[in-house]
N, CA and C of each residue as an Amber inpcrd file, in Angstrom:
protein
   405
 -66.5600000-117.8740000  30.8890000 -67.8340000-117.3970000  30.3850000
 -67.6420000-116.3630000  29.2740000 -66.4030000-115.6210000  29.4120000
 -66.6990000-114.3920000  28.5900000 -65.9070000-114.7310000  27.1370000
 -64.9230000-115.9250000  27.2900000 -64.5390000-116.5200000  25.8590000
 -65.8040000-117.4510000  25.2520000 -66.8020000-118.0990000  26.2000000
 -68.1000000-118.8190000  25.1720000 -68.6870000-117.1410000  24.7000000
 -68.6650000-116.3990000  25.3840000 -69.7170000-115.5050000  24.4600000
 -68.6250000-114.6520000  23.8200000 -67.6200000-114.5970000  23.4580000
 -66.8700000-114.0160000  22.4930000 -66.7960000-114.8810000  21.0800000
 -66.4640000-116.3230000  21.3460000 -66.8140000-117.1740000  20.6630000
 -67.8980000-117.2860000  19.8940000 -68.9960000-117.3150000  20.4230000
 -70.0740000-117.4000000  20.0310000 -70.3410000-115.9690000  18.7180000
 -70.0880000-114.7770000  19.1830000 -70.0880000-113.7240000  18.5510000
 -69.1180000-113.6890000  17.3220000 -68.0440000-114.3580000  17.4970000
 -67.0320000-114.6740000  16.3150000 -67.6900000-115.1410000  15.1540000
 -68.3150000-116.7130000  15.5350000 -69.1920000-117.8790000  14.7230000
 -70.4520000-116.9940000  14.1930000 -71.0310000-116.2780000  15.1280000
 -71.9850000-115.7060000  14.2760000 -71.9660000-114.5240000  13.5720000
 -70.8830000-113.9510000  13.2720000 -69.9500000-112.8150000  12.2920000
 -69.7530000-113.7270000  11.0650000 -69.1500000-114.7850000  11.6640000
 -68.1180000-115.4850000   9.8890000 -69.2680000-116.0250000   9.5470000
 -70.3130000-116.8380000  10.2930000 -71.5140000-116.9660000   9.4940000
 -72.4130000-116.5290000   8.7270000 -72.5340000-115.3370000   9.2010000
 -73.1320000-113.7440000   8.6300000 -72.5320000-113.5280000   7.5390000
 -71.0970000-113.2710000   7.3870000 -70.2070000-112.6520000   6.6080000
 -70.3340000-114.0160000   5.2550000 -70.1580000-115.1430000   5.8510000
 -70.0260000-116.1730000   4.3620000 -71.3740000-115.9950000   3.6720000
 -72.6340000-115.9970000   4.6550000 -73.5120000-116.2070000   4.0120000
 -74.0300000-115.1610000   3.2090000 -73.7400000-114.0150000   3.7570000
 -73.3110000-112.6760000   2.2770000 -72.8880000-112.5960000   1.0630000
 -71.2870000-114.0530000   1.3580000 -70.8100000-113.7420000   0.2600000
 -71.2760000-114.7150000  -0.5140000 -71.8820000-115.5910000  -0.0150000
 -72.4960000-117.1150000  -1.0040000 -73.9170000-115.8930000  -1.5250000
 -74.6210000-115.3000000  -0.8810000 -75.9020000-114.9390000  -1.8560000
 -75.6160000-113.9580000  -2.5460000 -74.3670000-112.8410000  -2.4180000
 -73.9480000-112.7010000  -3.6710000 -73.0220000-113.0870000  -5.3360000
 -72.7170000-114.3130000  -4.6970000 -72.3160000-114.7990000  -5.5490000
 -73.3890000-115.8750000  -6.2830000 -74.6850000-116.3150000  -6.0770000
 -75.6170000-116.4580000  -6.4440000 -76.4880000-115.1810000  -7.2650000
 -76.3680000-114.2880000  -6.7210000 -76.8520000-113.1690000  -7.4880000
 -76.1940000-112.6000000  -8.8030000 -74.8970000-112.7190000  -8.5480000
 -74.0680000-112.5590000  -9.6180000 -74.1160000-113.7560000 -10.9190000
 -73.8520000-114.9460000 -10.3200000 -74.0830000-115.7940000 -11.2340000
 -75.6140000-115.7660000 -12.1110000 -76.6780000-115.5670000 -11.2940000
 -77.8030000-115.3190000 -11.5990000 -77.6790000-114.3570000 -13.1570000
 -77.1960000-113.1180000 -12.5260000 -77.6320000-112.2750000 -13.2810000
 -76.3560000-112.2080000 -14.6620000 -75.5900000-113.2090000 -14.5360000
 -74.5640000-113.4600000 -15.4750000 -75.4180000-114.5840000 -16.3000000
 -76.0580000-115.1690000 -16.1310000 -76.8210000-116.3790000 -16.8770000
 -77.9940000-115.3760000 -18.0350000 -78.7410000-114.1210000 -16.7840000
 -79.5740000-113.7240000 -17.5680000 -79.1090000-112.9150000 -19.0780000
 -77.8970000-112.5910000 -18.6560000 -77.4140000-111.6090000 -19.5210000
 -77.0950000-112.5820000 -20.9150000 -76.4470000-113.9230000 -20.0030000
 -75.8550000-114.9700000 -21.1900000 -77.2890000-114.8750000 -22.1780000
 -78.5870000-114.9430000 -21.8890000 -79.4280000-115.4250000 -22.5710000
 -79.8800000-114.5820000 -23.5680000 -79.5930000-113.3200000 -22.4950000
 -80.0040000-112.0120000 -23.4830000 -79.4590000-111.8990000 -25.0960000
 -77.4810000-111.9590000 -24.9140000 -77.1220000-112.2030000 -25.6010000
 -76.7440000-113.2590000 -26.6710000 -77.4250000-114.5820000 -26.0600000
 -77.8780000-115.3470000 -27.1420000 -78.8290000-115.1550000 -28.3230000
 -80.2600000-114.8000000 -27.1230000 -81.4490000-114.2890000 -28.3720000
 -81.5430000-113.0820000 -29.6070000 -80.6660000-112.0230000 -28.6070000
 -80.0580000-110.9500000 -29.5250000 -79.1450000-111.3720000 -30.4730000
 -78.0550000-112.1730000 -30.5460000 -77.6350000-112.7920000 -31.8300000
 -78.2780000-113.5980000 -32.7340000 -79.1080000-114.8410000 -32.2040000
 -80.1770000-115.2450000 -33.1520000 -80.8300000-113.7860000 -34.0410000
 -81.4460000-113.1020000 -33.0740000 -82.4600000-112.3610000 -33.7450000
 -81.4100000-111.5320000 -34.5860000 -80.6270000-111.2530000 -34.2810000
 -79.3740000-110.6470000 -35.6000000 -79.4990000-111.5680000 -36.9630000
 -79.4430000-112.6430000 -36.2980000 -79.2140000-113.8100000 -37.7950000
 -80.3590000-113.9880000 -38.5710000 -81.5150000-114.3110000 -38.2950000
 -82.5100000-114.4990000 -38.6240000 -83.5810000-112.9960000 -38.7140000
 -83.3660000-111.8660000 -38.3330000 -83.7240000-110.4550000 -38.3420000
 -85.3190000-110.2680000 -37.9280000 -85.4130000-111.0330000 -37.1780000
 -86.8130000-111.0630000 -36.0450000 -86.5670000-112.2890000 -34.9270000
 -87.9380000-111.9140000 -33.6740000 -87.5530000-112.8910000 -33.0310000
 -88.6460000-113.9870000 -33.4630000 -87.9700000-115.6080000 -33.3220000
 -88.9830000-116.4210000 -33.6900000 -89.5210000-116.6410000 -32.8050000
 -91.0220000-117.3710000 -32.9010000 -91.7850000-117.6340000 -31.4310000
 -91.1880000-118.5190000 -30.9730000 -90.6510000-119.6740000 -31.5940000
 -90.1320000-120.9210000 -31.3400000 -88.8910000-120.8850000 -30.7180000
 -88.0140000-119.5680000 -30.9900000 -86.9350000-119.2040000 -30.1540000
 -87.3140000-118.5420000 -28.4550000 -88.2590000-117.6250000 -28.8530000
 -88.5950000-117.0650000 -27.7750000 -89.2290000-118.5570000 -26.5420000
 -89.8530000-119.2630000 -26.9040000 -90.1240000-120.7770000 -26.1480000
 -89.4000000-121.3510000 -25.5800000 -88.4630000-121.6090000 -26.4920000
 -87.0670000-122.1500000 -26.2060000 -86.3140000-121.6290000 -24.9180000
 -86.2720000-120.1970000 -24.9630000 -85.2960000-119.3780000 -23.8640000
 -86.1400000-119.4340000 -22.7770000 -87.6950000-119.0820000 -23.0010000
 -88.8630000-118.9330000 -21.8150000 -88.2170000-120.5890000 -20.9780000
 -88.9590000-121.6280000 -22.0010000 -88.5940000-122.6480000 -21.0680000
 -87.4370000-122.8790000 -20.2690000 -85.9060000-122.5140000 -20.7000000
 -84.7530000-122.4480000 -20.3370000 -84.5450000-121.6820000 -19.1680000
 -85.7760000-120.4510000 -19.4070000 -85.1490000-119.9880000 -17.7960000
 -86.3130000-120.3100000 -16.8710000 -87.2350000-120.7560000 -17.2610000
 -88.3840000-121.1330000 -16.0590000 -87.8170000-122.8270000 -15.4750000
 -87.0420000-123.1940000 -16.2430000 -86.3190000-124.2410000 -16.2690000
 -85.3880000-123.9800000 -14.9470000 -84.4210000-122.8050000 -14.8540000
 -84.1270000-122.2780000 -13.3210000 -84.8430000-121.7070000 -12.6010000
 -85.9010000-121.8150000 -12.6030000 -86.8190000-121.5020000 -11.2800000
 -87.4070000-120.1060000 -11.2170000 -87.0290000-119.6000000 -12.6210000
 -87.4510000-117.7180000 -12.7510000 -88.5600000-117.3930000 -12.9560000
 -89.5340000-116.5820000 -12.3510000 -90.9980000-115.9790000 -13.0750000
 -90.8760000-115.9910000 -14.7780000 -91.4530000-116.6750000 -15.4140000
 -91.8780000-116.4400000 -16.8110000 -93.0130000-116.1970000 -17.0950000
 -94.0130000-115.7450000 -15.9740000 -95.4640000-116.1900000 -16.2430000
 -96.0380000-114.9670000 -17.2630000 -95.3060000-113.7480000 -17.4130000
 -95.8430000-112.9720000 -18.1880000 -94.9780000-112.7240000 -19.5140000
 -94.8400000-112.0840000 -20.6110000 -94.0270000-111.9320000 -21.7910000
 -92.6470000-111.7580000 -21.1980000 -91.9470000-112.1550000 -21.1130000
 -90.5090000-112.2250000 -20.7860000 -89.9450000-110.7510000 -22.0970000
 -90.1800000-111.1840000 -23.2150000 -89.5200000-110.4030000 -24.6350000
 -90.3420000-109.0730000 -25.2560000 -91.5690000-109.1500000 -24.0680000
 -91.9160000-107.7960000 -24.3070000 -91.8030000-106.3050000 -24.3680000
 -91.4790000-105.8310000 -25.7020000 -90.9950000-104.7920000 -26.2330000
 -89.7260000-105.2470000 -27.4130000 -90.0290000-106.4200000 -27.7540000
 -88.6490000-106.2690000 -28.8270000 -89.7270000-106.5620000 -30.6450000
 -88.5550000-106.1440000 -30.7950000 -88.9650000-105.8170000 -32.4000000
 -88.5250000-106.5170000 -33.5240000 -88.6140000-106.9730000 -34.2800000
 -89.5920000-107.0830000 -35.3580000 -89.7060000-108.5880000 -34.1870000
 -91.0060000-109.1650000 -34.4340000 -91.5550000-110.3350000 -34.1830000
 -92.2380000-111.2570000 -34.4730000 -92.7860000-111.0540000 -35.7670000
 -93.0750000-111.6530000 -36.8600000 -91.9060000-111.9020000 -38.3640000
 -91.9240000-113.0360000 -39.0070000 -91.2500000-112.9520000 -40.2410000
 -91.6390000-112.2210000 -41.1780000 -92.9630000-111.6620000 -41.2270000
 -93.3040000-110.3810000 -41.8350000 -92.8400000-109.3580000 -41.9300000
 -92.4730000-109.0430000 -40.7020000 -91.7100000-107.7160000 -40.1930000
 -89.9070000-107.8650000 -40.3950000 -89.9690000-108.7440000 -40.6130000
 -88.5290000-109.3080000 -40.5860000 -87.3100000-107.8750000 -41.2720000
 -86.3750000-107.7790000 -40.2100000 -85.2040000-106.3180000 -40.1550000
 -84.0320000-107.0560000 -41.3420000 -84.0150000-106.3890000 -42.3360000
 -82.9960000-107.2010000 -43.5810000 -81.7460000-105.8670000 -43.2330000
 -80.6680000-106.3010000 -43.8270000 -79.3540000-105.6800000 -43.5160000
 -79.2680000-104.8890000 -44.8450000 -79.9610000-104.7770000 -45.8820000
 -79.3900000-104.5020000 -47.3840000 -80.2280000-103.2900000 -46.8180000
 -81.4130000-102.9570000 -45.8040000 -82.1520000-101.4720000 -45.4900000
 -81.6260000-101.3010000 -44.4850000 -80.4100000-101.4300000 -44.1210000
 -80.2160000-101.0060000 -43.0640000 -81.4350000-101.1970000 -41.5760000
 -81.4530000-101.9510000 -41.5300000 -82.5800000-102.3390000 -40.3940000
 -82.5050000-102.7590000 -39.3940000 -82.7070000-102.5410000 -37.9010000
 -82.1210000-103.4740000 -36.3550000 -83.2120000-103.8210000 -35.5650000
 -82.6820000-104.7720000 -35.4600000 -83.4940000-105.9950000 -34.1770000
 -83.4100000-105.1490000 -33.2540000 -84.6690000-105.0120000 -32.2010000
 -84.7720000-104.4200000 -30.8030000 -85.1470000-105.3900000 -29.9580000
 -84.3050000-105.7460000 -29.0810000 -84.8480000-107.2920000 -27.8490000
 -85.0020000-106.6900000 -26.3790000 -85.7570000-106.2960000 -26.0580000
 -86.3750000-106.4370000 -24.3760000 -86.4230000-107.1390000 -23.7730000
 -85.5030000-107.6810000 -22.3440000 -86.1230000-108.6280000 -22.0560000
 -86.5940000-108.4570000 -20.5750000 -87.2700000-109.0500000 -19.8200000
 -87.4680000-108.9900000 -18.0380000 -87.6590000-110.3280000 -17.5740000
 -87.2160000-110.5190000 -16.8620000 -87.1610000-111.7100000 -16.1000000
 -87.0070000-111.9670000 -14.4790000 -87.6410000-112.5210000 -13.9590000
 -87.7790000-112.1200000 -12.4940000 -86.8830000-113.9030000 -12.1160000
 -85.6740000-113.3520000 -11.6470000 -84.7110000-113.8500000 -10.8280000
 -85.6560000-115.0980000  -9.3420000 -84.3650000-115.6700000  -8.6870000
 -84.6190000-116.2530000  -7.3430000 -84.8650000-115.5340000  -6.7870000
 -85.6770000-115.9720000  -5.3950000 -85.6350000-114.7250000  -4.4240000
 -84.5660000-114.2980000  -3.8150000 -83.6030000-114.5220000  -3.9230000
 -82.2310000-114.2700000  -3.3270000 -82.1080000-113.1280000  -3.6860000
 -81.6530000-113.4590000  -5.2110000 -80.9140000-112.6430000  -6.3800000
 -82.3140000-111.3060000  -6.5150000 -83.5440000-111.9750000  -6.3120000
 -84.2690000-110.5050000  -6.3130000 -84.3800000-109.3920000  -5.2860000
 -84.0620000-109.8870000  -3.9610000 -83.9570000-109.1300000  -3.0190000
 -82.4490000-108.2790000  -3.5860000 -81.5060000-109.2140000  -3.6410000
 -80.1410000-108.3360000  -3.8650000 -80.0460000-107.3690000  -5.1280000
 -81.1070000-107.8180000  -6.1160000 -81.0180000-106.9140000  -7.5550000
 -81.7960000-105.6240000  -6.8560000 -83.0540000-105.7180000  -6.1320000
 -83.4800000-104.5650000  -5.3250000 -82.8440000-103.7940000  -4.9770000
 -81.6680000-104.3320000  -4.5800000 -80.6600000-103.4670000  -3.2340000
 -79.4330000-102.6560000  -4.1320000 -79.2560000-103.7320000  -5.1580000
 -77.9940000-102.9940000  -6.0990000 -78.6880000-102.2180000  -7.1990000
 -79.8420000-102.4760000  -8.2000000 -80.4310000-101.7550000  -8.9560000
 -81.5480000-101.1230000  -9.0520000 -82.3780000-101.1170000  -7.7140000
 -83.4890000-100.9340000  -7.4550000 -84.7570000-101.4410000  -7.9800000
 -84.9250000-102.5520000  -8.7720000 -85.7560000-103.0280000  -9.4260000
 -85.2570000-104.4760000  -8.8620000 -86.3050000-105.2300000  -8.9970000
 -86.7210000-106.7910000  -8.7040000 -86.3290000-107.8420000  -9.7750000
 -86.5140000-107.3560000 -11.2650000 -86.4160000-107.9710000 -12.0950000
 -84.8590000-107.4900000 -13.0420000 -84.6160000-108.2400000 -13.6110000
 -83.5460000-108.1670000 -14.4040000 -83.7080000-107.7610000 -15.9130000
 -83.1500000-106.7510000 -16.2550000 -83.7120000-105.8760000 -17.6530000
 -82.4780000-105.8150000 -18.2710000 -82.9980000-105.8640000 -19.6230000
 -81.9050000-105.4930000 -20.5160000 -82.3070000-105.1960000 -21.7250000
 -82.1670000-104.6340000 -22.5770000 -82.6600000-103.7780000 -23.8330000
 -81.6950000-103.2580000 -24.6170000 -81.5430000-103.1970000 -25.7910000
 -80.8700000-103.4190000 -26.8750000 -81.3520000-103.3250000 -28.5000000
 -80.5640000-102.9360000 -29.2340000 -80.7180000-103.0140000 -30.4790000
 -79.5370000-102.9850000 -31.5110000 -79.6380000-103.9690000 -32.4260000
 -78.6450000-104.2710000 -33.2740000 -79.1480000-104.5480000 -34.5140000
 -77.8460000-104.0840000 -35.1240000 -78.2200000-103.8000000 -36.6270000
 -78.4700000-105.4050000 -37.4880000 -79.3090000-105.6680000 -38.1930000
 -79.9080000-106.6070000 -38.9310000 -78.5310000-107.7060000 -39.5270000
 -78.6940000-108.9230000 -39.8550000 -77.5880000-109.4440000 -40.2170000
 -78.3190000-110.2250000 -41.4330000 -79.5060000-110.2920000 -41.3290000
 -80.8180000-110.7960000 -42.2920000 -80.3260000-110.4990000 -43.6810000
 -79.8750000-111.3920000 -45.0830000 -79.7740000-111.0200000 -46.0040000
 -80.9910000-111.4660000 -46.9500000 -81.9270000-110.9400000 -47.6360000
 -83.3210000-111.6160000 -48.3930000 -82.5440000-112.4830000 -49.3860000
 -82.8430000-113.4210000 -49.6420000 -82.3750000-114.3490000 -50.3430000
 -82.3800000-113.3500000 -52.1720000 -84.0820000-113.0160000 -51.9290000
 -83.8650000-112.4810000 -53.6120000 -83.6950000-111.2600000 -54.0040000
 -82.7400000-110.4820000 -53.0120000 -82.5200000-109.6270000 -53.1620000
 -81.0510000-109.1850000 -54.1450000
């Protein structure tokens, strides 16, 4: 009797214990994807020296595409965002990209626990790579 319930207590330790390490390694990957994206759009927006809407679409769909809250501005707070506004490199000028994005529920419970926030943030600014053609 007292090896089934030692047993039993074993199985439900290593079960415990894997399934820890599988949802942080979901969380990690998670939040390694968000970052990948971050630093995609932040190089576009380097190249082109605003963000385009058509880029910003692109990434929205890509991550609602993994299953993430997009329902509100994902890129809200980044700068220049119009081609009007557009950051040229000859004025010394930098792209500012915000982004938030609300993770699985996995990865949001665990971003809670490691960063205290739910959503995944990242914010940034880099200097313009934008050259005006007639300049």
């Amino acid at each position: 009797m007292v090896k089934t319930k030692v047993f039993l207590v074993c199985m439900i330790t290593l079960l415990f214990v894997i399934s820890g390490v599988g949802a942080y390694h979901l969380y990690a990957m998670e939040r390694a994807i968000a970052r990948s994206i971050y630093a995609d759009v932040l190089d576009d927006m380097q190249d082109i020296g605003y963000l385009n809407q058509a880029l910003a679409d692109y990434y929205t769909n890509k991550m609602a595409g993994l299953g993430w809250d997009v329902s509100t501005d994902v890129f809200a707070g980044s700068w220049p965002r119009g081609e009007g506004e557009r950051a040229r490199k000859e004025r010394k000028e930098s792209v500012t990209l915000a982004m938030k994005v609300t993770p699985s529920n996995v990865a949001k419970w665990l971003n809670a626990f490691v960063e205290g926030d739910t959503a995944f943030s990242f914010t940034g600014s880099s200097p313009s790579e934008y050259f005006d053609p007639g300049w």
